[in-house]
C-alpha positions as CSV (number, residue, x, y, z in Angstrom):
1,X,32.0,-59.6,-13.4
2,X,28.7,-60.5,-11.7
3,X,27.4,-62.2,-15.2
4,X,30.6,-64.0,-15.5
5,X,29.8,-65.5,-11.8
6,X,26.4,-65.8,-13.1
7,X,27.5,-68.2,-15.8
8,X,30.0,-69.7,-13.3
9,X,26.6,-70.8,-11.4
10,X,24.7,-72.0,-14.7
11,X,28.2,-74.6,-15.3
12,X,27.9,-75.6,-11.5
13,X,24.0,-76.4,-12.3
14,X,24.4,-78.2,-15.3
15,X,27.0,-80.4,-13.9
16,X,25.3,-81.2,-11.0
17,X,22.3,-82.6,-13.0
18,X,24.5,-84.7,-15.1
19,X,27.2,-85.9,-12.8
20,X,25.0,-86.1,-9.3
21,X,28.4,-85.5,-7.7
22,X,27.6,-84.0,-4.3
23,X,30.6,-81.5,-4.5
24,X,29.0,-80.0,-7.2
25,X,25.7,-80.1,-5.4
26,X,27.5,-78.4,-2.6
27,X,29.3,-75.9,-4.8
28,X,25.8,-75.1,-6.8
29,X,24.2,-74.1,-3.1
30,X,26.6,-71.8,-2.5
31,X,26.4,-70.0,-5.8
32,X,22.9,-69.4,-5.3
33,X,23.2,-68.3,-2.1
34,X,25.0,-65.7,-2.7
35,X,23.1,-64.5,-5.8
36,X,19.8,-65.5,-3.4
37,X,20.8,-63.0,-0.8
38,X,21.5,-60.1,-2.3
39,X,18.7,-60.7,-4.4
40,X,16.1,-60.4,-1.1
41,X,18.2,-57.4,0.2
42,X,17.4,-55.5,-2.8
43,X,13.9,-56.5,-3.0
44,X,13.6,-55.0,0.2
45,X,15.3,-51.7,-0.2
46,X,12.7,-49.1,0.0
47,X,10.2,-50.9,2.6
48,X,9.4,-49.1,5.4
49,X,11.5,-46.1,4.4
50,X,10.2,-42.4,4.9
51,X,12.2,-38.9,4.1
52,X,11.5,-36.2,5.7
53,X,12.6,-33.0,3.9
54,X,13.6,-30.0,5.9
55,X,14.0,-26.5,3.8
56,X,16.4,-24.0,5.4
57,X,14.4,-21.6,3.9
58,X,13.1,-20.1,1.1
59,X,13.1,-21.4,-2.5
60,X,14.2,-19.0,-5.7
61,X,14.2,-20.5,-9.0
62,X,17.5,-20.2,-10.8
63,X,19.2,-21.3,-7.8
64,X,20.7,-24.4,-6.3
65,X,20.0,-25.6,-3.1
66,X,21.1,-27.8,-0.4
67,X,18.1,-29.7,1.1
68,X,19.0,-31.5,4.6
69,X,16.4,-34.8,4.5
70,X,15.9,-37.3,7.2
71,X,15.6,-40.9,6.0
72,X,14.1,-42.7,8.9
73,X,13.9,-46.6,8.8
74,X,10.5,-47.8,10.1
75,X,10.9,-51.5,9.6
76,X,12.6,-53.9,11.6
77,X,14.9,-55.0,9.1
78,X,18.5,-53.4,8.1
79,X,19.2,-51.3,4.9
80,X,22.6,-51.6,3.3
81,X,24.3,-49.5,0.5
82,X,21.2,-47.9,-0.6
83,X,21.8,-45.7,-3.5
84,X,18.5,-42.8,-4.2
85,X,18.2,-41.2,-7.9
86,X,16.0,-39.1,-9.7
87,X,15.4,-38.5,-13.2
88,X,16.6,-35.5,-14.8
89,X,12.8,-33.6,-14.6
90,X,12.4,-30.6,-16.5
91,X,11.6,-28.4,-13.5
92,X,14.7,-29.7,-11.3
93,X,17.3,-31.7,-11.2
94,X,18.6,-33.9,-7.7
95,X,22.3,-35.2,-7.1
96,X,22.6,-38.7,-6.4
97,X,23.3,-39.9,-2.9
98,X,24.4,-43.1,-1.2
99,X,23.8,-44.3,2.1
100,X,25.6,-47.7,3.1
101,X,24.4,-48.7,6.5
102,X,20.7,-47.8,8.3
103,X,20.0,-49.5,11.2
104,X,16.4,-51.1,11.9
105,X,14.0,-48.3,13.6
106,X,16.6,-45.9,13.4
107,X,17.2,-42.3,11.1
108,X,19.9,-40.9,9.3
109,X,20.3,-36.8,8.2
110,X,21.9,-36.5,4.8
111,X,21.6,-33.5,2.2
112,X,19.9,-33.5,-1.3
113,X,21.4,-30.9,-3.8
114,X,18.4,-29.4,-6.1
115,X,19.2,-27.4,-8.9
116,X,15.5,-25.2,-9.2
117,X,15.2,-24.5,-12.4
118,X,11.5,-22.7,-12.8
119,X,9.0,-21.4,-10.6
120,X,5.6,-22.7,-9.2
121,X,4.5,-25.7,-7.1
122,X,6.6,-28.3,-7.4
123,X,5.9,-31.7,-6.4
124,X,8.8,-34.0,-6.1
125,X,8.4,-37.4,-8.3
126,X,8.9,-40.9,-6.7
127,X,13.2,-41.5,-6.2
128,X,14.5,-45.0,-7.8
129,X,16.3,-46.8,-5.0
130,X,18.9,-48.9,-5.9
131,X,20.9,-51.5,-3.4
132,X,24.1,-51.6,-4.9
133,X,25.0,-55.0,-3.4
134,X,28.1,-57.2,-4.9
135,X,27.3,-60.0,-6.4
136,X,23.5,-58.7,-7.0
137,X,23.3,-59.8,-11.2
138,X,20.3,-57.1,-12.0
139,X,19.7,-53.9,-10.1
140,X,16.5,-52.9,-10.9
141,X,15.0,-48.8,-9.2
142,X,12.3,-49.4,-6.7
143,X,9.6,-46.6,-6.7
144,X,10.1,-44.6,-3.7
145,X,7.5,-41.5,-3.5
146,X,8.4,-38.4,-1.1
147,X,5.6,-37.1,-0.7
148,X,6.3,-33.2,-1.1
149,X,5.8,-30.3,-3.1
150,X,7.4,-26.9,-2.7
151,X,6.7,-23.3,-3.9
152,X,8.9,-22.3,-5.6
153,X,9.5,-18.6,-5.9
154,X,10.4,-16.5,-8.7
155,X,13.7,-14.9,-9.2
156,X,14.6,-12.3,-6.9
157,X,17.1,-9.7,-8.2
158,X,18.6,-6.7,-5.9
159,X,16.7,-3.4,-6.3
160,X,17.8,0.2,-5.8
161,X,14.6,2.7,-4.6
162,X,15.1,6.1,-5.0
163,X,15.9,7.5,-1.5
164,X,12.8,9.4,-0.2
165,X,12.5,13.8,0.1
166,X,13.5,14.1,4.1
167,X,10.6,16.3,4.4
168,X,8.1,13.8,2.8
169,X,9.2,11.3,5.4
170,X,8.9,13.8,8.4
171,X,5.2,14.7,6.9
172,X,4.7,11.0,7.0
173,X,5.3,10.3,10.4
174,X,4.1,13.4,11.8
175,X,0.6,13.8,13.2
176,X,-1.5,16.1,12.3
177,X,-3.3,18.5,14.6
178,X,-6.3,19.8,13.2
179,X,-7.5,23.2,13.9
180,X,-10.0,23.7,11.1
181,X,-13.2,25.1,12.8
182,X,-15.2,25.1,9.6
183,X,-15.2,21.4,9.6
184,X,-17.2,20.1,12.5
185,X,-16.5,16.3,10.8
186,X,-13.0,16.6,11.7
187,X,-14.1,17.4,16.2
188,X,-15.2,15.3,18.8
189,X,-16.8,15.5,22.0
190,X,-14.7,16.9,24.8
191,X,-13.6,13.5,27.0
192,X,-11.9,12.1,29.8
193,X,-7.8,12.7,28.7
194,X,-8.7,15.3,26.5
195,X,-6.4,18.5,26.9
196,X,-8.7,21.9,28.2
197,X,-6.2,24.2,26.4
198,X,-8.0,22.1,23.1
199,X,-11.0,23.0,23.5
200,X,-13.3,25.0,21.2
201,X,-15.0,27.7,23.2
202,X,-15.9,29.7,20.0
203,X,-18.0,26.4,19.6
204,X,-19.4,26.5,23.1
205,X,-20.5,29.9,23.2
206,X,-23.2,28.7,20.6
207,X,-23.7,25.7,21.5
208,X,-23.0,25.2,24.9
209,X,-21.1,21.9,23.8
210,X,-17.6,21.2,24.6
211,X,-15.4,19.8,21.7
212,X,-11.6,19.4,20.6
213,X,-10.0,18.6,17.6
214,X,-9.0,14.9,16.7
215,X,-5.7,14.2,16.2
216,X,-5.7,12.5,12.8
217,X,-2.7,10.4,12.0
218,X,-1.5,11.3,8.3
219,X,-0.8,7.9,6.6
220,X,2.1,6.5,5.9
221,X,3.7,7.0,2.2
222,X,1.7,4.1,0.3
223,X,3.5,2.1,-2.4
224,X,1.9,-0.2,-5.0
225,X,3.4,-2.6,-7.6
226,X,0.8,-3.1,-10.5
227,X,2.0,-6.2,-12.8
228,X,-0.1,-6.2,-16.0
229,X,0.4,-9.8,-18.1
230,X,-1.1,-9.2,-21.6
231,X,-2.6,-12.0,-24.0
232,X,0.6,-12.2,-26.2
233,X,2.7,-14.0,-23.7
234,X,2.1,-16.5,-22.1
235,X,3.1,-18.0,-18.8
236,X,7.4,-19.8,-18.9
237,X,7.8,-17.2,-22.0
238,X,11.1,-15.0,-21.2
239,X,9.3,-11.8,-20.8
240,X,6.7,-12.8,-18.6
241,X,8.8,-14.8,-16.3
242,X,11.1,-11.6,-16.7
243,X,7.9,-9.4,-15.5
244,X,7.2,-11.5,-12.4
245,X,10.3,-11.8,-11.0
246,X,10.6,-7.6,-11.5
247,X,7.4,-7.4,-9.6
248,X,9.0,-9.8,-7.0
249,X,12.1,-8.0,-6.5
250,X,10.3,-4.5,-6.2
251,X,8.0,-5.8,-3.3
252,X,10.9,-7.7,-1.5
253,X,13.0,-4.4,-2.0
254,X,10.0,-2.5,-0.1
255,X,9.1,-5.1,2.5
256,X,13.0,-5.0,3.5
257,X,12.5,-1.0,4.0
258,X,9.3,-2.2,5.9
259,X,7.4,0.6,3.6
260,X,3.3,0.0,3.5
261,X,2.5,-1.5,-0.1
262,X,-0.2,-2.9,-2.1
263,X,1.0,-6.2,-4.6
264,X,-1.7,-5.7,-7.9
265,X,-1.8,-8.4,-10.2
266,X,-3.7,-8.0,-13.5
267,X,-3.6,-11.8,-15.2
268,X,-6.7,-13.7,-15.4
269,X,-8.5,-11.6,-13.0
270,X,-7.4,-8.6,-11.2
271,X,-6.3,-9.4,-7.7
272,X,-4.8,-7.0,-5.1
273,X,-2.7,-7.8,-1.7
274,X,-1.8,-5.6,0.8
275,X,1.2,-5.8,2.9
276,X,-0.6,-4.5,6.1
277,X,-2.5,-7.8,6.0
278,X,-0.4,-10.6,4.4
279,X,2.8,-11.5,5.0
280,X,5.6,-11.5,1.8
281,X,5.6,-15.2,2.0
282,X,2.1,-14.9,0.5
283,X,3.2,-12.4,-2.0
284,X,5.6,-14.8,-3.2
285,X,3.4,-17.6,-3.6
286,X,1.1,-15.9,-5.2
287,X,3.4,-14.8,-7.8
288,X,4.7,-18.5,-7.6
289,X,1.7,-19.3,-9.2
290,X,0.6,-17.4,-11.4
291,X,0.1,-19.1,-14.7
292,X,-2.6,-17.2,-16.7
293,X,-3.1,-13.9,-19.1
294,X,-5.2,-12.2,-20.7
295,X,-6.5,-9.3,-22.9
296,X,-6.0,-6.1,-20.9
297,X,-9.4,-4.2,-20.6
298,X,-10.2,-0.7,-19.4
299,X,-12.4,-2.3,-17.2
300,X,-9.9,-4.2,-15.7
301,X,-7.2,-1.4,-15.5
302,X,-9.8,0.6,-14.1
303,X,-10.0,-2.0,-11.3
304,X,-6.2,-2.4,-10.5
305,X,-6.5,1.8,-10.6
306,X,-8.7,1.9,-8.5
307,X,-7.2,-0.7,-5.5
308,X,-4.0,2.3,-6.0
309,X,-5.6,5.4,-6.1
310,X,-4.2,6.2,-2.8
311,X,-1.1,5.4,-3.6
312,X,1.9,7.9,-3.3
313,X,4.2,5.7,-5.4
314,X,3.4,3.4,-7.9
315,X,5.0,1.0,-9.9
316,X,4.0,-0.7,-12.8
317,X,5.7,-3.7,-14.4
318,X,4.4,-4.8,-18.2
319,X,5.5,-7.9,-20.3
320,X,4.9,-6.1,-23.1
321,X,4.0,-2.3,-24.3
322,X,0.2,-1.5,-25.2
323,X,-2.2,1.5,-24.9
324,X,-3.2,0.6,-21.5
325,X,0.2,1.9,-19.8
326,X,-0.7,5.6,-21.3
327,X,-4.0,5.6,-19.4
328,X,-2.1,4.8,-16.2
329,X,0.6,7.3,-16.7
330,X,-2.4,9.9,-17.3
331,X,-4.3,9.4,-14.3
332,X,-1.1,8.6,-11.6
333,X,1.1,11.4,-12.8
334,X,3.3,12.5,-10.8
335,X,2.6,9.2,-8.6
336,X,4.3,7.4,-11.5
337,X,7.7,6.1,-10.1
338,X,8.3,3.7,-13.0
339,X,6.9,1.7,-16.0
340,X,8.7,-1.4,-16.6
341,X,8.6,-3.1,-19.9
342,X,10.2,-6.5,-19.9
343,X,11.4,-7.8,-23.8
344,X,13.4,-11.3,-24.9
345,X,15.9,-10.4,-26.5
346,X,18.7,-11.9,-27.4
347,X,21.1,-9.7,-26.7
348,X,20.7,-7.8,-24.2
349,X,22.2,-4.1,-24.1
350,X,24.7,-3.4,-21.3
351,X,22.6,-1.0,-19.5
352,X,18.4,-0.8,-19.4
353,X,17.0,1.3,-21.6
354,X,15.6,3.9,-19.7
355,X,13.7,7.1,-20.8
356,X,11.6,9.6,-18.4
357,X,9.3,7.2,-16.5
358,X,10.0,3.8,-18.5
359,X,12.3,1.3,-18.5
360,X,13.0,-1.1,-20.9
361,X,14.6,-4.5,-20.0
362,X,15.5,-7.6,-21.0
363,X,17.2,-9.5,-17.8
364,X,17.0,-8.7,-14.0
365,X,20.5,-7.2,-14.5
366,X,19.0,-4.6,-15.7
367,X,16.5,-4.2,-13.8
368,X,19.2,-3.9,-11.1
369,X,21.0,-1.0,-13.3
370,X,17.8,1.0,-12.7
371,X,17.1,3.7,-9.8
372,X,13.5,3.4,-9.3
């Protein structure tokens, strides 16, 4: 329609030229105004425009999400029927959305559906804004960049812990007297608050000193994740994604118990976290980004054994199987809840392969089959 007014115009030109009949003249201005107008409109569309984006919370990949956004208008001029697209990226993918009115210096609070598709920091590409004007003959995107990136989180699948011994958690919480007279280490010097009835006078009568025992808190039961990534896959494969996301789900399964853990990462170096000092935001964005992996040393599973030798429950998630899992199931034992081994395959079976200690598995379904 608009090129059929277009060549309307072009007539009203060429007659104008060759009759000089005002009418036409008149009829010609007209035209152009009207093609003219629109024309500066949607020339103008994205000046002076700012978004805002405002998470609810959160970000998973594999997961859609509702983004509320604040367009403001900063210039002085009106917007009308202005019409934001993205491409169809790779990493996510953004609904179309239409706003047709925005008033000079003013704001307007509309909602962007994402589609997340991977994890990692994401940084939103420029939108193409279009002013879908009648009568406008070509309507051409105009670059508008948002200016945001996101962490995106990995996949979080629900997790089922093995309930802990009653009397393990009694023992955990309970503070220990000691009364251990061979062990001077474990006294201190009698003090203000200090009970008499505590007192060591077998101590005294030698030494003429007065000391009592120290109550010594026993420490909480201590948890750690270890998440190996091997050389043969690499980062956006399906089982090291898979292995991520595992290690994910087991820490956000024990910071919802509020247990005491330690997050061990074994990729291009060996890097521990403990949850008594960062929060599981930082968990998560560090396993948002990691991107690397290597050969699996001694050396280097000596240093993630060592950050969870005091452990009372460990974990340990694998993309693949190698020697290196043996040596940790020698020297935890016991400690050992589970060894997770994440595959690709095609078909999945219905329920995780699971035999002593290790679990095989090829989707977070079944990592939510597993009692660990």
């Amino acid at each position: 329609m608009n090129y059929l007014l277009f060549l309307i115009w072009l007539f009203f030109l060429v007659s104008a030229f060759n009759s000089a009949n005002n009418l036409f003249y008149l009829v010609f201005s007209l035209f152009t105004a009207f093609f003219a107008a629109p024309a500066l409109i949607a020339r103008r569309a994205a000046s002076g425009l700012k978004i805002n984006f405002k998470p609810s919370g959160p970000i998973f990949s594999n997961s859609r999400l509702t983004m509320a956004a604040e367009i403001i208008n900063c210039s002085g001029s009106e917007k009308f029927m202005l019409d934001f697209q993205a491409a169809d990226y790779d990493s996510y993918g953004v609904e179309t959305l239409k706003i047709p009115y925005l008033e000079p210096e003013s704001s307007r609070t509309i909602r962007f559906g994402f589609n997340f598709k991977k994890r990692g920091a994401l940084i939103l590409k420029p939108f193409s804004i279009k002013a879908d004007i009648p009568l406008l003959i070509r309507r051409g995107g105009i670059a508008f960049d948002a200016g945001r990136h996101f962490i995106v989180f990995p996949e979080i699948a629900p997790v089922r812990l093995r309930q802990q011994q009653s009397a393990a958690r009694r023992s955990a919480r309970k503070p220990a007297f000691n009364s251990d007279y061979g062990e001077l280490s474990e006294f201190k010097d009698y003090g203000a608050g200090d009970s008499p009835a505590k007192i060591n006078w077998r101590h005294y009568s030698v030494t003429k000193t007065l000391i009592v025992p120290q109550n010594n808190e026993r420490p909480h039961s201590q948890y750690s994740i270890i998440l190996l990534l091997p050389q043969d896959h690499a980062a956006g494969s399906a089982p090291y994604e898979l292995a991520v996301s595992s290690a994910a789900s087991i820490a956000k399964a024990l910071y919802d118990r509020r247990a005491s853990f330690s997050l061990i990462t074994v990729s291009d170096k060996v890097k521990a976290l403990s949850s008594k000092s960062v929060t599981a935001e930082k968990m998560l964005s560090h396993l948002a980004l990691l991107e690397h992996s290597r050969i699996i040393s001694r050396a280097a599973l000596s240093r993630a054994v060592k950050s969870a030798h005091d452990s009372s429950g460990v974990f340990v998630v694998s993309s693949q199987n190698f020697e290196g899992l043996d040596y940790l199931n020698k020297f935890f034992k016991d400690r050992l809840r589970k060894t997770i081994i994440t595959s690709a395959a095609a078909d999945p079976p219905s329920a995780a392969a699971v035999s002593g200690r290790k679990a095989a598995i090829a989707s977070l379904k079944n990592l939510s089959e597993i009692t660990l």
